[in-house]
Every structure is written in structure tokens, then in C-alpha cells.
PLY file of the C-alpha trace (Angstrom):
ply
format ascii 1.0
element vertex 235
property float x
property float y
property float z
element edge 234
property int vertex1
property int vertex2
end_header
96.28 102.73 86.99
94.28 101.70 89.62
93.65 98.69 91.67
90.65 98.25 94.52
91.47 95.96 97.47
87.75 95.35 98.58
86.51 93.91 101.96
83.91 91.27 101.76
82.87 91.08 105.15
82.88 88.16 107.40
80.75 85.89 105.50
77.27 86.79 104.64
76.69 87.99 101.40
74.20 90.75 102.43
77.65 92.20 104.89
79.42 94.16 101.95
79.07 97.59 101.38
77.12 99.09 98.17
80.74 100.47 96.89
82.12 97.06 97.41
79.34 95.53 95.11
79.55 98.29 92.46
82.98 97.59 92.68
82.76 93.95 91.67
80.46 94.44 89.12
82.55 96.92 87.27
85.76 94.86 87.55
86.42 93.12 84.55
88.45 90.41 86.59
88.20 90.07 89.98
91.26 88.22 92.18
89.69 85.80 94.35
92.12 84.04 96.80
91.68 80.43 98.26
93.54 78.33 100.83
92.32 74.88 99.42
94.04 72.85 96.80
90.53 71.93 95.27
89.81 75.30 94.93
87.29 75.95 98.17
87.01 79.44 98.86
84.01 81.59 101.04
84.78 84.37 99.20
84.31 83.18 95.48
80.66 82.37 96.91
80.55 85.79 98.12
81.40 87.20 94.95
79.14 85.03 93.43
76.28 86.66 94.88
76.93 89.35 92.65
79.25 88.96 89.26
79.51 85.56 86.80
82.06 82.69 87.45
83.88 83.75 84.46
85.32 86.93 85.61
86.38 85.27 88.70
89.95 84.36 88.40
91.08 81.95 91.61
94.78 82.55 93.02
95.87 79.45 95.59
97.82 80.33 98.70
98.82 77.61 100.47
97.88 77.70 104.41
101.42 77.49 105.99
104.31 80.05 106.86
106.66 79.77 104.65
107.65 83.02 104.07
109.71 82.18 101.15
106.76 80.68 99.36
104.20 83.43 100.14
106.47 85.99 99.27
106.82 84.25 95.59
103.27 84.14 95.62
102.31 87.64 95.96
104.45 88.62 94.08
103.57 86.97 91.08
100.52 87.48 91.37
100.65 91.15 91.71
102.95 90.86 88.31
99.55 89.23 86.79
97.51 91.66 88.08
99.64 94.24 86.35
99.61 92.59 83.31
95.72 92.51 82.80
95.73 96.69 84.32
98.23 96.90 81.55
96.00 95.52 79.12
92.72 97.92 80.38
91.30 95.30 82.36
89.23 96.78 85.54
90.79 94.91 87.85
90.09 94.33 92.16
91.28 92.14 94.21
89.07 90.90 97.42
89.61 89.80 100.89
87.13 88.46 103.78
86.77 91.04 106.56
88.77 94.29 106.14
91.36 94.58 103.67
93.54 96.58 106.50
92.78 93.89 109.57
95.37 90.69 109.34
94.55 90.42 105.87
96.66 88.58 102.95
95.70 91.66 101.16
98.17 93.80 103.53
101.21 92.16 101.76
99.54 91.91 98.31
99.16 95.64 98.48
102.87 96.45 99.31
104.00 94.38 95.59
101.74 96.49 93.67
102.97 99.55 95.41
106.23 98.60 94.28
105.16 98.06 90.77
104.07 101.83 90.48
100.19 100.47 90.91
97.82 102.63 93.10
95.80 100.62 95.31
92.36 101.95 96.74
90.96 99.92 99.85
87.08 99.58 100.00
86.25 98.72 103.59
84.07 95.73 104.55
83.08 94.80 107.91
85.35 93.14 110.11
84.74 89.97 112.27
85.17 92.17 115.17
82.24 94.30 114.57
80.24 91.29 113.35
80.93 89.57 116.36
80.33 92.33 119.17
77.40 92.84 117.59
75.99 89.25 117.19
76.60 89.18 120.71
74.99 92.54 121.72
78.26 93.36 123.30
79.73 96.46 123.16
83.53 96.51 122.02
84.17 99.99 124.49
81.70 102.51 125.91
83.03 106.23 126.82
86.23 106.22 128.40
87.55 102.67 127.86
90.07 101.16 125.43
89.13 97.75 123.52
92.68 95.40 122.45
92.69 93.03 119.35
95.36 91.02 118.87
96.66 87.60 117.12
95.91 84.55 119.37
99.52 84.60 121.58
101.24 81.27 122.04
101.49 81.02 125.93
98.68 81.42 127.83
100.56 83.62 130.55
100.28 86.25 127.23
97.10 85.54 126.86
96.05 86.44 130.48
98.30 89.42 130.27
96.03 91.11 127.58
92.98 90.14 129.03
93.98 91.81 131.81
94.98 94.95 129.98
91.83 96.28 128.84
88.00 95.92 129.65
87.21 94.20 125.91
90.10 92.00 124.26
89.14 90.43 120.83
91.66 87.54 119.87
91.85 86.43 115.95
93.02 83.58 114.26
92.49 81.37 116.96
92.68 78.54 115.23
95.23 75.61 116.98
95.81 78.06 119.82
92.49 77.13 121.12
93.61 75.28 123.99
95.57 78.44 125.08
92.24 80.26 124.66
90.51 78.11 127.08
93.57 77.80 129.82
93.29 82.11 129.83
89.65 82.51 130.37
89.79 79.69 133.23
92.54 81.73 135.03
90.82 85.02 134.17
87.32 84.35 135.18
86.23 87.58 132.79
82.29 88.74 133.13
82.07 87.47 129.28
83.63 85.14 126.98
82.40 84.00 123.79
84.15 82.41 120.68
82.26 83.00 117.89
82.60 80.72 114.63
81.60 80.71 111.01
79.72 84.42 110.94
77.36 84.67 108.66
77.74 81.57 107.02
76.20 78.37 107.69
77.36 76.44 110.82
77.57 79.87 112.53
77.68 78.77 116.24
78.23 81.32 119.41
80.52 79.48 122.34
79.90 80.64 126.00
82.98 79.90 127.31
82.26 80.67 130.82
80.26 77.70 130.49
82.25 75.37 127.61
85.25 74.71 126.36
84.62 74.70 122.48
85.35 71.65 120.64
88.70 71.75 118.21
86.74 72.13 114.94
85.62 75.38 116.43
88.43 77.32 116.45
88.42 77.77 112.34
87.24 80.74 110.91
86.53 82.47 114.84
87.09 84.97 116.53
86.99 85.40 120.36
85.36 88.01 122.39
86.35 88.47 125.85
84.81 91.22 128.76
86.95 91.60 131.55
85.19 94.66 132.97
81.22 94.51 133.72
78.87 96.98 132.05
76.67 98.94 133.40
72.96 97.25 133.31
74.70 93.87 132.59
74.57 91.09 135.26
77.15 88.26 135.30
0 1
1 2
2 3
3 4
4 5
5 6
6 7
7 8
8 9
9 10
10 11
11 12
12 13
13 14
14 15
15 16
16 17
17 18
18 19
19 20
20 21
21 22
22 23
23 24
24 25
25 26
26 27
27 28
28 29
29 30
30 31
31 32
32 33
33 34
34 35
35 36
36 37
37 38
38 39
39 40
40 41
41 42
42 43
43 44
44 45
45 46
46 47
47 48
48 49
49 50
50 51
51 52
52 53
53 54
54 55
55 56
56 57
57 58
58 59
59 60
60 61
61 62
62 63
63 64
64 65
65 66
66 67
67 68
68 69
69 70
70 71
71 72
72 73
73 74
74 75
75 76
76 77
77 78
78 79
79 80
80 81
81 82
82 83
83 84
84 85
85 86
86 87
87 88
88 89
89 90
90 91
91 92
92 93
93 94
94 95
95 96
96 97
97 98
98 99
99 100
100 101
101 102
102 103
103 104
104 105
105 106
106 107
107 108
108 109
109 110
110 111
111 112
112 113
113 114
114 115
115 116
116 117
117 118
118 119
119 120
120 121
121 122
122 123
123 124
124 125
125 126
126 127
127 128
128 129
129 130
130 131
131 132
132 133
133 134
134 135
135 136
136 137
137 138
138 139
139 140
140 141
141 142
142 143
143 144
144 145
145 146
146 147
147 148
148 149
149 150
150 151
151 152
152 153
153 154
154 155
155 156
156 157
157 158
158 159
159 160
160 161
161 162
162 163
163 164
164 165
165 166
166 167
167 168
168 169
169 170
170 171
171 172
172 173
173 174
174 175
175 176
176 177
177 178
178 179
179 180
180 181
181 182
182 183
183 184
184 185
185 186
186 187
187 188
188 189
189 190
190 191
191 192
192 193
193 194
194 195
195 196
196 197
197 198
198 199
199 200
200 201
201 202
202 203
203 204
204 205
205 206
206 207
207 208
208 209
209 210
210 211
211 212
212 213
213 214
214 215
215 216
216 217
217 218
218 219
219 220
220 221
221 222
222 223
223 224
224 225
225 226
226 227
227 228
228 229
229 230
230 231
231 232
232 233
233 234
């Protein structure tokens, strides 16, 4: 019995692999997660691009952290997605980005583990790479370390691990944003961009040398920060 955890990407429909694709279409029920009550989700239009609405089958989980609650969540729903694998359903499960990168799919995994379910992770591309790349920035060149890490709380944090390597990449931004902003002001880095929406539409790059991006920006974005200069690059 065997489960795929597939990575969508960060958006685009034309970012998934060619596994991840042959992977939907053989599923016979695909697990499609959303965070909105009525039922908004980027990656059931994702998957849309490539299998019919009716093997799509939509599991809420609520935006909040309540442990409790999420806990109860996953692992129901990793006792339904036993119980169609049971009954010779094909069954994956998908996640924007990389399964393996701060990913609901992480703790999804773990339940079906438990259950005696094998789990197979089909990479996608991570905002990360879609980012550096948008950007033409390179994450690390030979001999340098790059950091990602959740947005910190305190902005002394925040200039801590911009200091500690020559690329840091923060993720889930979100109502940290302000924090964001106060740690590129006191770090004055060669770079800083906050990138939002990749790949979908509304996809807007933030020069934060330059800005300070408005509060709607800091959904679905991730933050790309040079402290170091490159060689060939001018401020």
C-alpha cells in the first residue's frame, strides 16, 4: 500500500514535474487541501490543469495553531485516506511547493506512517528556487552557505540570520512583515526582495531596498535577502 505525497510547485501550473502529473492522472482520488471555509484553494486549480473535478476530493484545514485541532485533522484524514487505499483506490495526496519544505504534508505523512501506509514524496519546486531564480539571484555560489528559515518574531532574530550567511530566504512571512522591514533597514544587505504570488496572477517582485511592501503583500511570499555582494553585481 502506497501513498504519493506530490509537490505542486509554487503556483504555475507548467512548475510540476512530469512524475508529479503522471502521478495525478493515475490517482483515482487525489487529496487536495484548502485553508478557506468556501472551499478556495491554488492547488485544486493546479490539479485542475490536469485530472477532472470529480476525483478531486477537498480536505479543510483551518488557518490557525491550534494544535489540538490540526492534530484531529490529520489524523482523520489520514484514517480516510486509508480507507479508500483499503478499498484499491490509487490514492496521492498534494501540497504547494515541496512536500519536505514547511509543508502540512510533513505531519500528514507521520499519521500514515503510523497506520502501516508507505508514503513516497514526488518533489516539486520550492518557492525558494522559484524565487532566486525570478530574481536572477543566485541562492550560494562555491564556497558559501545559503539559510532558510520561518519568519522569526523579533527583529533582533531577524538581523541575527541575516547576518549569518551571504543569502537568507525567510518563509511564511505573512503578519511578521513589519519585522521583515525593521531587519533589512538595520541590515542595509546588497539585495532584498519579497516576492509574492509566484506564478500565479498578481505575482509582484518588492525591492525592499527601495519599499516597504504594503500588508496584503506578505501572503503567499517569500523573502530573499543578499547580505554579501557577488561578483559582477553592483549595488
Amino acid at each position: 500500500m502506497i501513498i504519493y505525497s506530490v509537490g505542486l510547485g509554487p503556483g504555475d501550473p507548467e512548475l510540476i514535474t512530469v512524475k508529479a502529473r503522471r502521478i495525478l492522472e493515475e490517482s483515482d482520488t487525489v487529496v487536495v487541501p484548502q485553508s478557506d471555509e468556501t472551499g478556495r484553494s491554488v492547488a485544486r486549480e493546479i490539479v485542475l490543469q490536469y485530472i477532472p473535478e470529480e476525483r478531486i476530493m477537498m480536505y479543510y484545514f483551518p488557518m490557525n495553531n491550534d494544535r489540538e485541532e490540526l492534530q484531529r485533522r490529520y489524523t482523520d484524514l489520514a484514517g480516510k485516506i486509508k480507507g479508500l487505499a483499503d478499498s484499491g483506490k490509487k490514492v496521492c495526496y498534494v501540497t504547494m511547493g515541496d512536500p519536505t519544505i514547511y509543508s502540512t504534508s510533513n505531519y500528514l505523512t507521520q499519521k500514515l506512517l503510523e497506520l502501516g501506509i508507505q508514503v513516497r514524496h514526488i518533489p516539486g519546486i520550492s518557492s525558494i528556487n522559484a524565487a532566486s531564480t525570478m530574481l536572477s539571484l543566485p541562492l550560494c555560489i562555491k564556497g558559501e552557505n545559503f539559510g532558510v528559515y520561518e519568519m522569526p518574531s523579533e527583529v533582533e532574530k531577524a538581523v541575527e540570520l541575516i547576518r549569518r550567511h551571504p543569502t537568507t530566504v525567510f518563509m511564511k512571512v505573512n503578519k511578521r512583515l513589519p519585522v521583515l522591514v525593521e531587519a533589512v533597514r538595520a541590515v542595509r544587505p546588497e539585495r532584498a526582495y519579497l516576492v509574492r504570488r509566484i506564478g500565479l496572477d498578481g505575482e509582484t517582485i518588492y525591492d525592499m531596498l527601495n519599499c516597504a511592501p504594503p500588508p496584503e503583500a506578505a501572503y503567499l511570499s517569500v523573502a530573499v535577502i543578499r547580505s554579501k555582494i557577488l561578483t559582477g553585481h553592483k549595488k
